[in-house]
N, C-alpha and C positions, 0 to 999 in steps of 0.2 A: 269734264268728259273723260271717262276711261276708255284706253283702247280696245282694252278688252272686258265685254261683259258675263257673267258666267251663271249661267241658270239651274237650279240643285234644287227639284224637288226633292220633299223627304216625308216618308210615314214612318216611324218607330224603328229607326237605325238610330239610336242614339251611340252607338259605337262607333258607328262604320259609316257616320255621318263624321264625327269627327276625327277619323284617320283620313274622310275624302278633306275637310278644312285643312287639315294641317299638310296634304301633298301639295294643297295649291299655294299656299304657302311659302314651300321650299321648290315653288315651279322656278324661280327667279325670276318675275317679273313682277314689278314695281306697281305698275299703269294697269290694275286691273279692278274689278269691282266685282262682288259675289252676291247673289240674290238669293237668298234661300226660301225656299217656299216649303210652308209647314201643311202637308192633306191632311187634318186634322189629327194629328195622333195622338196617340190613349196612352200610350206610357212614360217617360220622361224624357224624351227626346223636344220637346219643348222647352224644360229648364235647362237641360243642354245648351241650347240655341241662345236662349237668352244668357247665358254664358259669355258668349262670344261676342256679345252686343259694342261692348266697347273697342271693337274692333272696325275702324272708322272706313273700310275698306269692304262690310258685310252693311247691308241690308235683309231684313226678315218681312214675310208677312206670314199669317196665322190665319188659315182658313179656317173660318168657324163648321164649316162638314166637308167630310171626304167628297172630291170629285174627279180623283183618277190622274193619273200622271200625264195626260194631254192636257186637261185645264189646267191642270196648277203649269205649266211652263207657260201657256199664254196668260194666266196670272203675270209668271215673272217677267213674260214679254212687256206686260203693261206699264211696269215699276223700271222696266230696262229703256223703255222709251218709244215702241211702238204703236202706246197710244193715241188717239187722235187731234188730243191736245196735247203732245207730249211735245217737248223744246226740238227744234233743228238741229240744234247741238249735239244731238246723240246721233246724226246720221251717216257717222265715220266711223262709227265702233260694230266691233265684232260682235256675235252671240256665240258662247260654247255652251253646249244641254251637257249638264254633267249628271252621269246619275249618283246617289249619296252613298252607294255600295264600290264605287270606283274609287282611282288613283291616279291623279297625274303624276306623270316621270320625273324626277329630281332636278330642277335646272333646266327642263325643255321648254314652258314658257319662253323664255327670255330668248329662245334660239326663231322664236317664231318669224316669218315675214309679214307683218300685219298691213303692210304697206301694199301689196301684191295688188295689181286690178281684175278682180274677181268678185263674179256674186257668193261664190262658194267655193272654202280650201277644204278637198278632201287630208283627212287626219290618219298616216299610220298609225298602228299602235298593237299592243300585248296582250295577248289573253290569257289567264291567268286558269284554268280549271279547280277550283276545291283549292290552290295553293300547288299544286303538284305539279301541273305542267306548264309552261309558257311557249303560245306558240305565235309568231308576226302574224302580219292581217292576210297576205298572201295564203293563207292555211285556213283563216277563218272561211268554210264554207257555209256557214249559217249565216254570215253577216254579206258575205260579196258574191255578186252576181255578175262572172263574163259576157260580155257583149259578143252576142255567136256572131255578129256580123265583121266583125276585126280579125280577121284570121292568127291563131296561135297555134305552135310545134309544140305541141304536149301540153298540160293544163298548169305543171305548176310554171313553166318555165315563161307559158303564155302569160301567165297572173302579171309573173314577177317583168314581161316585157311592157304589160300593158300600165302598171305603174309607174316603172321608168316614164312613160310616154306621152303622160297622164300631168307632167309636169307642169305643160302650158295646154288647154285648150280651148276652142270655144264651147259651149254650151248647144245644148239643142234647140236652144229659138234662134242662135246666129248658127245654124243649117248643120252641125255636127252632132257624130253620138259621143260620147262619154265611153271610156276602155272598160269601163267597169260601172256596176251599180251601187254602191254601199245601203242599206238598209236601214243601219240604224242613225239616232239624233249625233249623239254623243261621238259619232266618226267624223265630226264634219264644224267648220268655221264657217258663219251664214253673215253675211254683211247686212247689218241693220236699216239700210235705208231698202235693199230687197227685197227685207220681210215685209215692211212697212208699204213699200209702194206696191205691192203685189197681195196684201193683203192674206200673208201665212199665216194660217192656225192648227196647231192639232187637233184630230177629230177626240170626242167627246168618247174613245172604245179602251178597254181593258188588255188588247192586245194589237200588237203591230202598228199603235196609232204613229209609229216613229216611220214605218215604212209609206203610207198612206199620206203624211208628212212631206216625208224626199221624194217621192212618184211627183210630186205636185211642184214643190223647188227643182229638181232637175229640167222638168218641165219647160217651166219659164225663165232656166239661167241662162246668162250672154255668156257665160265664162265660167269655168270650172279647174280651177287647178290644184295641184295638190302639193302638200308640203311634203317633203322627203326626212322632216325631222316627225320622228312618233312619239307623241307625246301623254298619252292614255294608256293605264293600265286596265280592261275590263275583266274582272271578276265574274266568274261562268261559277255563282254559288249553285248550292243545292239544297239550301236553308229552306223549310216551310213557306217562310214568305216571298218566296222568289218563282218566278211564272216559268222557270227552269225544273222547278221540282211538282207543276202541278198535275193532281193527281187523279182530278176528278174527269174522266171521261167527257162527261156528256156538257160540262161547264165549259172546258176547254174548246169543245166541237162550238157551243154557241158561239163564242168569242170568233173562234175563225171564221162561222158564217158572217158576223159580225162585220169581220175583216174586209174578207172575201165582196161583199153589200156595198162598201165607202171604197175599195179599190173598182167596182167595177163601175161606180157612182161619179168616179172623177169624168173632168174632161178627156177627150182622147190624147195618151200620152206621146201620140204621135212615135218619133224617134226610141223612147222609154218601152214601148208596147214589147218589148221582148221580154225588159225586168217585172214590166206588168203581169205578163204570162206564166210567167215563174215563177213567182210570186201564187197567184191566184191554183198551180198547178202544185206547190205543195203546201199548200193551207186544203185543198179538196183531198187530198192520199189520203 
């Protein structure tokens, strides 16, 4: 059993697949296991991977067709041990969604508390634009959504109180909100026996399936805390293949109704119905 498990879809980043292998690497921790999950990709990003195979610490699997960055993590969910015949042994380990265009921070694994009692450690971390700019998660406003119901003195100041604050809390089914909403997979440590007994999947959509996702986990966590060591570097490309740079109007608008359809499709998120709303209010602009 690894403490930590770590889930890396990947389509045709043969690069920038392996600068994300070799950050985890130099995370410094020891106790970790990497699942790489191949969406079928067309260029060499597979001989890559098999590369790396003798590295007794990776597992791969090779999707024979593309099916989108929400299947392939519950692929990897299945190979991490949330399957239904999966050993009990895996019901103390982590899940981290890494994406293969990413970076984790030099040495910050090993700083992690893995130990913590929580269904979910929210993840500081970096954002990178194009290489040019870096800026903390408190700035990220595409990723974090304030909770209007927590009163803050000015927004950035609010951000940076509400993650202070954010250190120990309960969740919204043990009768509390959450200081903030985070969005994406990859900001977050999800304890596997969670997913498992709550039965978490990504939905089957081309965009925001990571928010659609956490609406559903915040939902039903007892506990939420967050780690005050950031450990993720996220890369804000602008590459072709990145849903950063896409350009087709009327594709995009689908994906959102998309969105919009499986967000309004969940259960009532109860407590969440504010990030719900936000959510839903800028996928409709």
């Amino acid at each position: 059993m690894s403490a930590l498990s770590i889930i890396m879809p990947v389509r045709n980043r043969e690069n920038l697949l392996l600068e994300a292998v070799e950050s985890i690497r130099n995370g410094g921790l020891e106790d970790y296991h990497l699942i790489i999950v191949d969406d079928a990709s067309t260029d060499t990003t597979r001989d890559a991977i098999r590369k790396l195979l003798p590295d007794t610490k990776i597992t791969t699997l090779f999707l024979p067709k593309q099916v989108g960055p929400g299947p392939a993590r519950n692929a990897g969910l299945e190979l991490a041990g949330i399957g239904p015949t999966s050993s009990s042994a895996y019901t103390q380990d982590w899940i981290l969604f890494m994406d293969s265009d990413d970076l984790i921070l030099p040495g910050t694994l090993a700083k992690l508390n893995l130990d913590v009692d929580a269904d979910i450690i929210q993840l500081p971390n970096n954002t990178v634009d194009d290489g040019k700019r870096r800026y903390p998660l408190r700035e990220n406003q595409h990723l974090l959504i304030q909770n209007p119901h927590i009163p803050a003195s000015g927004q950035a100041q609010g951000r940076e109180k509400a993650t202070s604050e954010a250190a120990s809390v309960p969740g919204p089914r043990a009768g509390a909100e959450p200081p903030f909403f985070l969005t994406t997979a990859w900001a977050h440590l999800y304890r596997l026996s969670f997913l498992k007994a709550n039965h978490l999947r990504f939905p089957a959509l081309d965009f925001s399936e990571d928010v659609v996702f956490n609406l559903g986990a915040y939902r039903l966590a007892e506990r939420i805390v967050q780690s005050q060591v950031p450990i993720y570097e996220y890369r804000l490309r602008h590459a072709p293949d990145s849903i950063n740079s896409q350009t087709d109007a009327q594709l995009l608008k689908t994906r959102k109704q998309e969105a919009i359809a499986a967000v309004q499709n969940l259960p009532d998120p109860g407590f969440l119905s504010w990030a719900k709303q936000d959510r839903l209010r800028a996928w409709s602009a």
